[in-house]
N, CA, C and O atoms as a printed pandas DataFrame, in Angstrom:
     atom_number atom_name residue_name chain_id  residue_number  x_coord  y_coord  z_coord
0              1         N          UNK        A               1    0.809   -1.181    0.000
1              2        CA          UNK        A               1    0.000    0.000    0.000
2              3         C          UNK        A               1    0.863    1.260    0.000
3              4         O          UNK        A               1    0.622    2.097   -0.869
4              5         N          UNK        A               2    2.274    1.587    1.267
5              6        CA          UNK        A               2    2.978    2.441    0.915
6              7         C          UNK        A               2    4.038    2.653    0.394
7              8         O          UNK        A               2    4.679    3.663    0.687
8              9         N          UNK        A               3    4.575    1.551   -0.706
9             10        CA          UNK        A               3    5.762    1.263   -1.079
10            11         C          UNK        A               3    5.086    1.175   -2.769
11            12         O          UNK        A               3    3.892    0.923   -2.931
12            13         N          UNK        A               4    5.854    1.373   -3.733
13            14        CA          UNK        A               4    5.693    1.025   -5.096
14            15         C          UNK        A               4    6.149   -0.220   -5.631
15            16         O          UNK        A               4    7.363   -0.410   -5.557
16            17         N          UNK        A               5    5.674   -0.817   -5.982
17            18        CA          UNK        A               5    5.754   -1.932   -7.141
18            19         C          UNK        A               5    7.502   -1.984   -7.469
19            20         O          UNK        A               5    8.083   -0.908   -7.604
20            21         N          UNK        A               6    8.070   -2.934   -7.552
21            22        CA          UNK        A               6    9.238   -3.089   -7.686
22            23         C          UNK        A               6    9.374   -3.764   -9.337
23            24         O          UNK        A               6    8.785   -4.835   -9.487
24            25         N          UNK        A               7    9.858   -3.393  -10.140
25            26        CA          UNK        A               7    9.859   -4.420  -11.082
26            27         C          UNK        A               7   11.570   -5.052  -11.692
27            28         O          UNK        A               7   12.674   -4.523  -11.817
28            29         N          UNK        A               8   11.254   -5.829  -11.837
29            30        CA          UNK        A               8   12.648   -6.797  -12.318
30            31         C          UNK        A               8   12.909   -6.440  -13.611
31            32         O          UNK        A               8   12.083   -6.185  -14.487
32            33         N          UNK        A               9   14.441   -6.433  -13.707
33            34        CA          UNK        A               9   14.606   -6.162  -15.387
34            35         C          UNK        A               9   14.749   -7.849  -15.805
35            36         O          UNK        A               9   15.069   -8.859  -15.178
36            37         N          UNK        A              10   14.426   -7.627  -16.888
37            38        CA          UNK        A              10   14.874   -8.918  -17.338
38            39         C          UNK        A              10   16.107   -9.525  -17.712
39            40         O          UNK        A              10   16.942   -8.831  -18.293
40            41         N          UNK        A              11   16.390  -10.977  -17.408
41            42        CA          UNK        A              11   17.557  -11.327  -16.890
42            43         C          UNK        A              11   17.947  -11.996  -18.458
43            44         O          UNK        A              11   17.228  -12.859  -18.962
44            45         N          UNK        A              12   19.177  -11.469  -19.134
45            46        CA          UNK        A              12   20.155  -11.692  -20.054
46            47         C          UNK        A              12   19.691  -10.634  -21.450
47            48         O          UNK        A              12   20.318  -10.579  -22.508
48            49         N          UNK        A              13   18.371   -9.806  -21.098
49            50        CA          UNK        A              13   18.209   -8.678  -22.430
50            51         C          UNK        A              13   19.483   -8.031  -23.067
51            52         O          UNK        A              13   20.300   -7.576  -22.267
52            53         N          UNK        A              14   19.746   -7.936  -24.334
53            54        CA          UNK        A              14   20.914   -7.356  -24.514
54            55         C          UNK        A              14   20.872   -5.635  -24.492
55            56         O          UNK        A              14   20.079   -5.016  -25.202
56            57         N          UNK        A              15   21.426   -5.251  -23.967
57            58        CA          UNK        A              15   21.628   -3.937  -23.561
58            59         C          UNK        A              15   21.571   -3.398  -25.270
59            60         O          UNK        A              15   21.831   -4.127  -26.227
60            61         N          UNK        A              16   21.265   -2.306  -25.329
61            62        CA          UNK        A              16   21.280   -1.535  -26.191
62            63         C          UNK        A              16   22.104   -0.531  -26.931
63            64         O          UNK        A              16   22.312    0.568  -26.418
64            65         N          UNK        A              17   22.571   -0.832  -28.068
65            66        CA          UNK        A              17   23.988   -0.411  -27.916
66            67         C          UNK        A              17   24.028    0.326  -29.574
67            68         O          UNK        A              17   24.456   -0.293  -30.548
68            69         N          UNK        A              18   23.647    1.342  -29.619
69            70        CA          UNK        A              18   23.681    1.985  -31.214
70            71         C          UNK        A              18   24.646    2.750  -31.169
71            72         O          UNK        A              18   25.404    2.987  -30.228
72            73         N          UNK        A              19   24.619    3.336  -32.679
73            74        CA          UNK        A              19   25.817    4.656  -32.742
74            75         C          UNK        A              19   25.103    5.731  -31.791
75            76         O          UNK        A              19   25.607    6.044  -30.712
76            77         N          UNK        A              20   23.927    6.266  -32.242
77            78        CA          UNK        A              20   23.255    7.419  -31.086
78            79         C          UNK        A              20   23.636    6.974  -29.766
79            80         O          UNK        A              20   24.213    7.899  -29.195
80            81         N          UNK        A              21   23.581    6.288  -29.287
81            82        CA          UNK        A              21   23.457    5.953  -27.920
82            83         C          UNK        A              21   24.991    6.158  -27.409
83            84         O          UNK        A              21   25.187    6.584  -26.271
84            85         N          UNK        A              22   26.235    5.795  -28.411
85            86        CA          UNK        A              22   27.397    5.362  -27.788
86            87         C          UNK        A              22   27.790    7.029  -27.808
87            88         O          UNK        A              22   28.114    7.678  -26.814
88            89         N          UNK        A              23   27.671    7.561  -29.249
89            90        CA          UNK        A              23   28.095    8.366  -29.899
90            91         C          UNK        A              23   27.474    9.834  -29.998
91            92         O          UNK        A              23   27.947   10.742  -30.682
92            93         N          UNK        A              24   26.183    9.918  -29.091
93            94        CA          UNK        A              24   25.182   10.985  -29.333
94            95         C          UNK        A              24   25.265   12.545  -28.454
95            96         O          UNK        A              24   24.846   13.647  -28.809
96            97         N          UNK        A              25   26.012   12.114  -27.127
97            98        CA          UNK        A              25   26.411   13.245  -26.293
98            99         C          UNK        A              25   27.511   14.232  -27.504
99           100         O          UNK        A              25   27.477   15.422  -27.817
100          101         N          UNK        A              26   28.048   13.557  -27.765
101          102        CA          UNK        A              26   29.281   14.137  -28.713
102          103         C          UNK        A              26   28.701   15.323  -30.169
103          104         O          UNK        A              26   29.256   16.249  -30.761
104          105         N          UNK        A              27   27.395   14.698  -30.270
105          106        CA          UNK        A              27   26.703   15.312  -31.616
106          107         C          UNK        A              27   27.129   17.261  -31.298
107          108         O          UNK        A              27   27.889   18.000  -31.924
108          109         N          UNK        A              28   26.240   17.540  -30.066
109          110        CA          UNK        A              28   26.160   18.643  -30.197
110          111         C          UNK        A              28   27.586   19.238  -30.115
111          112         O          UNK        A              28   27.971   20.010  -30.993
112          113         N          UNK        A              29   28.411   18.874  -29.025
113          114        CA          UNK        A              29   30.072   19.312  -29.329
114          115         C          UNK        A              29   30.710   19.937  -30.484
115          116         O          UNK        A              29   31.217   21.023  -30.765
116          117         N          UNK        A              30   30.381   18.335  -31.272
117          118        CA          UNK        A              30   30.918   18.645  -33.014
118          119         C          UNK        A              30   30.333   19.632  -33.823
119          120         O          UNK        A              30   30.938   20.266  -34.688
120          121         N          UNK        A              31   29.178   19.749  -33.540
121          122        CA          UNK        A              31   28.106   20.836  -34.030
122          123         C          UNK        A              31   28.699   22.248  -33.219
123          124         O          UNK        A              31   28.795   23.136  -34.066
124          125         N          UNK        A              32   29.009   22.606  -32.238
125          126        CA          UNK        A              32   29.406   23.921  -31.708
126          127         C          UNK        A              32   31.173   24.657  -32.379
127          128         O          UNK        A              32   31.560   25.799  -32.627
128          129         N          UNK        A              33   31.805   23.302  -32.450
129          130        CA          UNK        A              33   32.831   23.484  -32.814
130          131         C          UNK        A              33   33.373   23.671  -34.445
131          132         O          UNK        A              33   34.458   23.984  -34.936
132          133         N          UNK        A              34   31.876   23.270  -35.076
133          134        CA          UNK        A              34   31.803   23.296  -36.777
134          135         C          UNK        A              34   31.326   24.666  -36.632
135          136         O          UNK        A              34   31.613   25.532  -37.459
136          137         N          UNK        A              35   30.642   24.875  -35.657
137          138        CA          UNK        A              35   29.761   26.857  -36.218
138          139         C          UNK        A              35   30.606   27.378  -36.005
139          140         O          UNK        A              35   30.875   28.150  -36.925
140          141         N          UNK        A              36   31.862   27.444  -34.533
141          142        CA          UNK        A              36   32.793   28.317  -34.388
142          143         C          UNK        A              36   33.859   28.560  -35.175
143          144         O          UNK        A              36   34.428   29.646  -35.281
144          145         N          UNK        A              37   34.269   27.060  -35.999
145          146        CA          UNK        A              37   35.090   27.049  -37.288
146          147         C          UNK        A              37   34.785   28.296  -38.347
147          148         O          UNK        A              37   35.549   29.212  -38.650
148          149         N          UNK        A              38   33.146   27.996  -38.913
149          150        CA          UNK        A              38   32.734   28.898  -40.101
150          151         C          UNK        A              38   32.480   30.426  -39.944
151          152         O          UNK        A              38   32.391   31.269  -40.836
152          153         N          UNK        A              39   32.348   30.637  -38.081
153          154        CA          UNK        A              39   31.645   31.626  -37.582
154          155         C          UNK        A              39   33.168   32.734  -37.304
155          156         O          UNK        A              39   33.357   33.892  -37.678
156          157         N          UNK        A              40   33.980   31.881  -36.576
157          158        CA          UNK        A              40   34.915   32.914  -35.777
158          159         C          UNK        A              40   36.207   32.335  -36.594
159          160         O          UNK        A              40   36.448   33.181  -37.456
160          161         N          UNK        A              41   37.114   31.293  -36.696
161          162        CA          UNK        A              41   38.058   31.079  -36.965
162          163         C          UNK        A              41   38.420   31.161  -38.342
163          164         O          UNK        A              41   39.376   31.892  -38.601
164          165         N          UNK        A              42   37.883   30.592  -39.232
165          166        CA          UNK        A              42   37.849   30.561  -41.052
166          167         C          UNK        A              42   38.130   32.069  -41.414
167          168         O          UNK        A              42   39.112   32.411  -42.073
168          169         N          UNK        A              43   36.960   33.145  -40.811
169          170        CA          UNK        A              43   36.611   34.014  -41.730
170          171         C          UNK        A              43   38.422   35.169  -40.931
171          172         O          UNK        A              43   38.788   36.268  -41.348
172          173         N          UNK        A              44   39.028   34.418  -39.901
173          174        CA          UNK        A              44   40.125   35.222  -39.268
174          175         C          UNK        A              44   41.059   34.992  -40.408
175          176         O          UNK        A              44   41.503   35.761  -41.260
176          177         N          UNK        A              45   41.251   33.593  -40.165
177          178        CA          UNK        A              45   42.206   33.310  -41.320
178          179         C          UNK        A              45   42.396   33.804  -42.765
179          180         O          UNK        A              45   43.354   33.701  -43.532
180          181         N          UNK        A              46   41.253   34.339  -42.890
181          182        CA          UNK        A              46   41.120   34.491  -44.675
182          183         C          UNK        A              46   42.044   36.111  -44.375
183          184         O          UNK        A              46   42.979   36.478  -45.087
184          185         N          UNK        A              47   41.510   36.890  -43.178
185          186        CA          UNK        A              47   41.863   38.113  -43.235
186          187         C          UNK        A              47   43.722   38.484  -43.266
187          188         O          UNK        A              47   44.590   39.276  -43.633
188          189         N          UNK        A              48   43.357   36.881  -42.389
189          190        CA          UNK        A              48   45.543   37.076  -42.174
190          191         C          UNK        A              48   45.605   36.802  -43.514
191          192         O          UNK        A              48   46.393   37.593  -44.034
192          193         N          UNK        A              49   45.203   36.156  -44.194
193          194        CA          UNK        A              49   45.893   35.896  -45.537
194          195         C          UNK        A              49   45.787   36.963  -46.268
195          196         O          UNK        A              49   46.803   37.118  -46.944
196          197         N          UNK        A              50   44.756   38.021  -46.479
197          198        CA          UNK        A              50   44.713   39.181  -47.250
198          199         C          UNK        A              50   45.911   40.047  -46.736
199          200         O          UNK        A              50   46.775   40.514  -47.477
200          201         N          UNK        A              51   45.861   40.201  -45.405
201          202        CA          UNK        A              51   46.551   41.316  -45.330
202          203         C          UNK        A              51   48.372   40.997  -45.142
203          204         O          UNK        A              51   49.241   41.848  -44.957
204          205         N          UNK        A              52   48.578   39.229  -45.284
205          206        CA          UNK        A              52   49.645   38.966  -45.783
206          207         C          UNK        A              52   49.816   39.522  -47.704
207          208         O          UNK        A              52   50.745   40.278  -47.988
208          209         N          UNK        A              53   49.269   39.253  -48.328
209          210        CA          UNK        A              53   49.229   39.222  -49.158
210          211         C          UNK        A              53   48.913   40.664  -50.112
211          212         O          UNK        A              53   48.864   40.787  -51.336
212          213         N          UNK        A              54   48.731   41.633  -49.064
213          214        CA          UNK        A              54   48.486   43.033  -49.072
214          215         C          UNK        A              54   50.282   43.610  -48.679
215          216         O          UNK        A              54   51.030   44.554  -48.932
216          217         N          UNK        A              55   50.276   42.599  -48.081
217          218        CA          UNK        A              55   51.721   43.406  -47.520
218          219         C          UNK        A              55   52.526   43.244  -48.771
219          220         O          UNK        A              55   52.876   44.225  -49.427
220          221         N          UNK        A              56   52.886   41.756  -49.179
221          222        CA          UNK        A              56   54.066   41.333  -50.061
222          223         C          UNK        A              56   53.861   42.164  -51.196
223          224         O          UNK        A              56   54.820   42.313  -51.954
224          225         N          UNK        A              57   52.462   42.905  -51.529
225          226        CA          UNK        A              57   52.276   43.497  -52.840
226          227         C          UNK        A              57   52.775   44.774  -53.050
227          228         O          UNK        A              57   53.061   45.330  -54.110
228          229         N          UNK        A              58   52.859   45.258  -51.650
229          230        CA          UNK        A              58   53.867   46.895  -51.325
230          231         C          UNK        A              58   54.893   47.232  -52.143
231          232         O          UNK        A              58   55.729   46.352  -52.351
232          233         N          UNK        A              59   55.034   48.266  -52.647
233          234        CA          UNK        A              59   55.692   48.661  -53.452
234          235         C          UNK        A              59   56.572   50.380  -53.770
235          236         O          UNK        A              59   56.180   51.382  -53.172
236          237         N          UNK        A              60   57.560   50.425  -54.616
237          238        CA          UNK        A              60   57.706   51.928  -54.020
238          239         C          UNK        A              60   56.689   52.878  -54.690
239          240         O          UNK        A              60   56.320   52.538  -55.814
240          241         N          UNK        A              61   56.189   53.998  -54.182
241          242        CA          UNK        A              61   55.253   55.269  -54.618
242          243         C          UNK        A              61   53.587   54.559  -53.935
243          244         O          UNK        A              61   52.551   55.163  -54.214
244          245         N          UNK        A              62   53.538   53.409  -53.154
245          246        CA          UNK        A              62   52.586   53.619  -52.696
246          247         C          UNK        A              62   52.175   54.061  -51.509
247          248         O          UNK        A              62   53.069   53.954  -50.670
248          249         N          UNK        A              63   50.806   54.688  -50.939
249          250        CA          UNK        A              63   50.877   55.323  -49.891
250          251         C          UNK        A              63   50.373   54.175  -48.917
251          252         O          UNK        A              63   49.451   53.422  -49.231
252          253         N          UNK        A              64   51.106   54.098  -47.616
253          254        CA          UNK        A              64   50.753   53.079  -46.478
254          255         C          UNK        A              64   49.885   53.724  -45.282
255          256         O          UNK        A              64   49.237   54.770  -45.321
256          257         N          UNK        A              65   49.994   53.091  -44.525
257          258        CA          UNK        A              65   49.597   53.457  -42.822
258          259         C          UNK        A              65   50.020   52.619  -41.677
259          260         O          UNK        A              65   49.712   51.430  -41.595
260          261         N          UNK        A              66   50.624   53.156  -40.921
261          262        CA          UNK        A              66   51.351   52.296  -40.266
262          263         C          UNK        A              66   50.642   51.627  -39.351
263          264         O          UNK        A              66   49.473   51.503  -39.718
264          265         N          UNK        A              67   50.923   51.029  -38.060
265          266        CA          UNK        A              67   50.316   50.483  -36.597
266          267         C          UNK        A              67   49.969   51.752  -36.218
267          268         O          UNK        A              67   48.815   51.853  -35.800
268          269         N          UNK        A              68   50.501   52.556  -36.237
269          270        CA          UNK        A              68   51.079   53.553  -35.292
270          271         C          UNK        A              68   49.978   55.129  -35.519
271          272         O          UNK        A              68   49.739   56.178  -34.921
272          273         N          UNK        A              69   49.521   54.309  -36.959
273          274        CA          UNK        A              69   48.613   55.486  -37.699
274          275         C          UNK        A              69   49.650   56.587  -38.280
275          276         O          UNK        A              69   49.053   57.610  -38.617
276          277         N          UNK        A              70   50.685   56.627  -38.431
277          278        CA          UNK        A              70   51.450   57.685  -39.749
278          279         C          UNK        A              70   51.216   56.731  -41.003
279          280         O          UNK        A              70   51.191   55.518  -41.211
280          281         N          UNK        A              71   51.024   58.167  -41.889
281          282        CA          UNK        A              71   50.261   58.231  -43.553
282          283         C          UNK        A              71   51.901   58.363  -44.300
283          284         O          UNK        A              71   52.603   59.242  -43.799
284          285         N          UNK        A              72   52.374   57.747  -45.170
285          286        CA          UNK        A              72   53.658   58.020  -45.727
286          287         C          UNK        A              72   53.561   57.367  -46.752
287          288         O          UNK        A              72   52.841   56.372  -46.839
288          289         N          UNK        A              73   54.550   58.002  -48.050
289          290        CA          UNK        A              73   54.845   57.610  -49.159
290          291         C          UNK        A              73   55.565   56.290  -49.078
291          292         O          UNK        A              73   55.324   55.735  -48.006
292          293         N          UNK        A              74   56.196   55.754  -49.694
293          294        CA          UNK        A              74   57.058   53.885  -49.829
294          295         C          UNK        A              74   57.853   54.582  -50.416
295          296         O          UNK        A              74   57.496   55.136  -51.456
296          297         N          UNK        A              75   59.230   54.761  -49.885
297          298        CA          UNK        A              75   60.326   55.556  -51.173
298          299         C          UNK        A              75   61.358   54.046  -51.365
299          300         O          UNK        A              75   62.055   54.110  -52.377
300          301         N          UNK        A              76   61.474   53.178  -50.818
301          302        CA          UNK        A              76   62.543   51.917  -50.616
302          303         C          UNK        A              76   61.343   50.630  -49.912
303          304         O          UNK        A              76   60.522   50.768  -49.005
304          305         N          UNK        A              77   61.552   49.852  -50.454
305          306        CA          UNK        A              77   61.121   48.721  -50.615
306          307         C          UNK        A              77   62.676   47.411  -49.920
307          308         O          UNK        A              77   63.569   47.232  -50.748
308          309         N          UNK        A              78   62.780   46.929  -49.031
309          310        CA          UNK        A              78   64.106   46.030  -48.567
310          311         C          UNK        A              78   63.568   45.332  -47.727
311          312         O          UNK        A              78   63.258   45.736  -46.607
312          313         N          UNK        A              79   63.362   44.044  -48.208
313          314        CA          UNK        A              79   62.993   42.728  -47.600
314          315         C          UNK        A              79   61.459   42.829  -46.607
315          316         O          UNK        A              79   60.247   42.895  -46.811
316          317         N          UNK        A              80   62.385   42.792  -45.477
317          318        CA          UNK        A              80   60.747   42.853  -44.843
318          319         C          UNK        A              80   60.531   43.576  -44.048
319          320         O          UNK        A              80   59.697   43.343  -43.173
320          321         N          UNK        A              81   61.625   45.313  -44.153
321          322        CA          UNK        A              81   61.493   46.721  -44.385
322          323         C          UNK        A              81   61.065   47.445  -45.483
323          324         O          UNK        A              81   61.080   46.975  -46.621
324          325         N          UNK        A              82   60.556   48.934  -45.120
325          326        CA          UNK        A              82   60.260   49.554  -46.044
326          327         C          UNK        A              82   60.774   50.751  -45.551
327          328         O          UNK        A              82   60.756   50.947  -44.336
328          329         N          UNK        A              83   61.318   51.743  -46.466
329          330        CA          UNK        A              83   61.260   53.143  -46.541
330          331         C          UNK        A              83   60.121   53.831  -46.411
331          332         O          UNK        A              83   59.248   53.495  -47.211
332          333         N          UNK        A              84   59.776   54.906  -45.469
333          334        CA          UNK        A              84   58.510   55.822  -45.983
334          335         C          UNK        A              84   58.714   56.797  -45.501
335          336         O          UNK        A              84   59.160   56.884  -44.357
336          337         N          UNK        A              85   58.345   58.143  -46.506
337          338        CA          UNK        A              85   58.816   59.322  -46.543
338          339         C          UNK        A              85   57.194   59.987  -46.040
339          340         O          UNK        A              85   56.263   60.135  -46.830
340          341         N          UNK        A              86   57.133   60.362  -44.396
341          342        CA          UNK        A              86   56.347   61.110  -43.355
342          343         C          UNK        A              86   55.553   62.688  -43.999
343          344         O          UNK        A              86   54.409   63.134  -44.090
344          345         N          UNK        A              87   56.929   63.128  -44.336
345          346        CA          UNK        A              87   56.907   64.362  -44.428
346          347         C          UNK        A              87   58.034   64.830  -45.815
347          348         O          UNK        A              87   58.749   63.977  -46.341
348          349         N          UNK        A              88   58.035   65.695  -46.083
349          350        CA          UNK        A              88   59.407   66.338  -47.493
350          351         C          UNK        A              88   60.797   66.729  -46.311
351          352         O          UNK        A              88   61.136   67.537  -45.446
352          353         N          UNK        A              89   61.262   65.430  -47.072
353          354        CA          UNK        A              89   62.922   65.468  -46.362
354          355         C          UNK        A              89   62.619   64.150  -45.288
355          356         O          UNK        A              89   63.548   63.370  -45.077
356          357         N          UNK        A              90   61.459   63.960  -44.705
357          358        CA          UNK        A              90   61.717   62.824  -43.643
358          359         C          UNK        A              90   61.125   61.222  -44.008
359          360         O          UNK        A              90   60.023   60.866  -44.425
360          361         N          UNK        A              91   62.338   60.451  -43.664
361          362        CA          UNK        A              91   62.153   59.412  -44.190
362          363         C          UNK        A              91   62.543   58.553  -42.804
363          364         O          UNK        A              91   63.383   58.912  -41.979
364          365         N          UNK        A              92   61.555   57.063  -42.734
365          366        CA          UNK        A              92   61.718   56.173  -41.160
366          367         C          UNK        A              92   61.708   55.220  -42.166
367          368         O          UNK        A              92   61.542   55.267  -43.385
368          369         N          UNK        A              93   61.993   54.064  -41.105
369          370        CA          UNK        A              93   61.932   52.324  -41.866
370          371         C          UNK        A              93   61.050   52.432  -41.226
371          372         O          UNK        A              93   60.761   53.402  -40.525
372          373         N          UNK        A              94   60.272   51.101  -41.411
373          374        CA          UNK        A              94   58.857   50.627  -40.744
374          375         C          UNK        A              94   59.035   48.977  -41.439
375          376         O          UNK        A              94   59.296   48.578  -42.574
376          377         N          UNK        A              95   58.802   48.419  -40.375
377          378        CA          UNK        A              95   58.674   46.501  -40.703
378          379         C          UNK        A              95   57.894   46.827  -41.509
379          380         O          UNK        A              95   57.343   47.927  -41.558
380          381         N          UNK        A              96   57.736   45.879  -42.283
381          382        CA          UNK        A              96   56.330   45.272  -43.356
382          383         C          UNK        A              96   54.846   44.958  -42.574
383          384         O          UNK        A              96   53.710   45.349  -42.843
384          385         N          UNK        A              97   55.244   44.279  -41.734
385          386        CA          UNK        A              97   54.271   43.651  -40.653
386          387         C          UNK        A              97   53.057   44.308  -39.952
387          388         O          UNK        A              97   51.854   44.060  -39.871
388          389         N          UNK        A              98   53.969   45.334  -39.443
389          390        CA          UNK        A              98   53.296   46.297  -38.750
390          391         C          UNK        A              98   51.928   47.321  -39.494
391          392         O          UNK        A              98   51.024   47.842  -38.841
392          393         N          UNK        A              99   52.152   47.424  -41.363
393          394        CA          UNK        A              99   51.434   48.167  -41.977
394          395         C          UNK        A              99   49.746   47.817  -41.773
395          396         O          UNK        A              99   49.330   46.663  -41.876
396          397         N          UNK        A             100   49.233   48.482  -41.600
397          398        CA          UNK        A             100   47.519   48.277  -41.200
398          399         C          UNK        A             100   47.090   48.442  -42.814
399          400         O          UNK        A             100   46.581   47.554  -43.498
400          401         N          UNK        A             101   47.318   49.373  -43.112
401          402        CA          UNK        A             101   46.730   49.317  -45.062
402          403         C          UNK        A             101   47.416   50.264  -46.111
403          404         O          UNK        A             101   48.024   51.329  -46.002
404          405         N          UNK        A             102   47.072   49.437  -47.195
405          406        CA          UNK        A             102   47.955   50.321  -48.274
406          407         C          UNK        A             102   46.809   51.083  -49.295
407          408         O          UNK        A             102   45.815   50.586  -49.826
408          409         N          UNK        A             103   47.221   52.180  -49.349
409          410        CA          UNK        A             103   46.573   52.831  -49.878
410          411         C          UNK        A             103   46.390   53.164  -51.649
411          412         O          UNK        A             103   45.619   53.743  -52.414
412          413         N          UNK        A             104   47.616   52.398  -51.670
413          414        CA          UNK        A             104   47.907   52.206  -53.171
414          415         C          UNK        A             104   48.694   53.606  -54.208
415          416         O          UNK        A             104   48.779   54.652  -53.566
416          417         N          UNK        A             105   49.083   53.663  -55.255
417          418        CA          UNK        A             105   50.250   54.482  -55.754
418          419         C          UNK        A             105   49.218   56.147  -55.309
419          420         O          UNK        A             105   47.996   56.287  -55.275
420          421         N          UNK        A             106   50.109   56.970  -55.084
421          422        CA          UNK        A             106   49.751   57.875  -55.058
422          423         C          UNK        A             106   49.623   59.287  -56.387
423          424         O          UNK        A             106   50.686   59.572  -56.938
424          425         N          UNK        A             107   48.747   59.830  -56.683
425          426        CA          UNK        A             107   48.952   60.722  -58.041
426          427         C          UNK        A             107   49.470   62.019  -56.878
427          428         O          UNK        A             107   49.047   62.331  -55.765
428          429         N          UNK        A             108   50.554   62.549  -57.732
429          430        CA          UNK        A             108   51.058   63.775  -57.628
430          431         C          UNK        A             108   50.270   64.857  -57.303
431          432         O          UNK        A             108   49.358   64.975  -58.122
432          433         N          UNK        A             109   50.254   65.700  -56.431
433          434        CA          UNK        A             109   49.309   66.504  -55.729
434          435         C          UNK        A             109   49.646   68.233  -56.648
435          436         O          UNK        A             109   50.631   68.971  -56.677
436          437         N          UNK        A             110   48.455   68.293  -57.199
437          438        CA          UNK        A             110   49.165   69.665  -57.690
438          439         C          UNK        A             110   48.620   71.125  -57.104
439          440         O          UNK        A             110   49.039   72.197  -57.540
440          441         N          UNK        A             111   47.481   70.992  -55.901
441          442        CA          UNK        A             111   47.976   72.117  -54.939
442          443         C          UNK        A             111   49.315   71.925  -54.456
443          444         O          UNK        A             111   49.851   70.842  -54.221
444          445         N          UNK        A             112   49.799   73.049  -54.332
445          446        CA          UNK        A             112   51.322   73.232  -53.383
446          447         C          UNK        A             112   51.281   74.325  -52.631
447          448         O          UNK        A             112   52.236   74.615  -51.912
C-alpha cells in the first residue's frame, strides 16, 4: 500500500547499444565546434591571408599606414622593411608587418 511496485529487469536482455546511444552526447560538441570554425576562426584566417598578401604586394610610390597610424609615401622597398617618406625630407623604416593598409600608388598633388 505504501511502497511502489518493484519491477525486475529482465535477466540476459541485450543492452542496447547503437551509434546514437554510444556516440550521441558528442553530436552537439561537433556541431558547436563546426559553427565556431565557419563563424569565428575561417573568416580570421582568410583576413591574415589578405593582409599577408596586401603586404608582399607593397611597393615603391605607394601610400601606407602604419600600426602607429602615420600616412607616408614607400620611397625603398628592402625585404621585410620599407622606406617611408612622413613628411618632405623625412624618411623612417617601418617593418612590413606592422602596416595596417595600403593605400595604393599615389597621383602627384598639384595644390602646393
Amino acid at each position: 500500500m505504501f511502497s511502489s511496485p518493484a519491477y525486475a529487469q529482465a535477466a540476459g536482455a541485450p543492452a542496447s547499444s547503437s551509434f546514437l546511444t554510444s556516440f550521441g552526447p558528442l553530436i552537439p560538441m561537433i556541431a558547436i565546434i563546426a559553427i565556431m570554425w565557419f563563424l569565428i576562426i575561417r573568416p580570421q584566417q582568410q583576413k591574415v591571408k589578405q593582409h599577408a598578401a596586401m603586404i608582399d604586394a607593397v611597393k615603391k610610390g605607394d601610400t601606407v599606414v602604419t600600426g602607429g597610424g602615420v600616412v607616408g609615401k614607400v620611397t625603398k622597398v628592402d625585404g621585410d622593411e620599407i622606406e617611408v617618406e612622413i613628411a618632405s625630407g623625412v624618411k623612417i623604416r617601418v617593418v612590413k608587418s606592422t602596416l595596417t593598409s595600403v593605400r595604393g600608388a599615389t597621383v602627384a598633388n598639384d595644390r602646393a
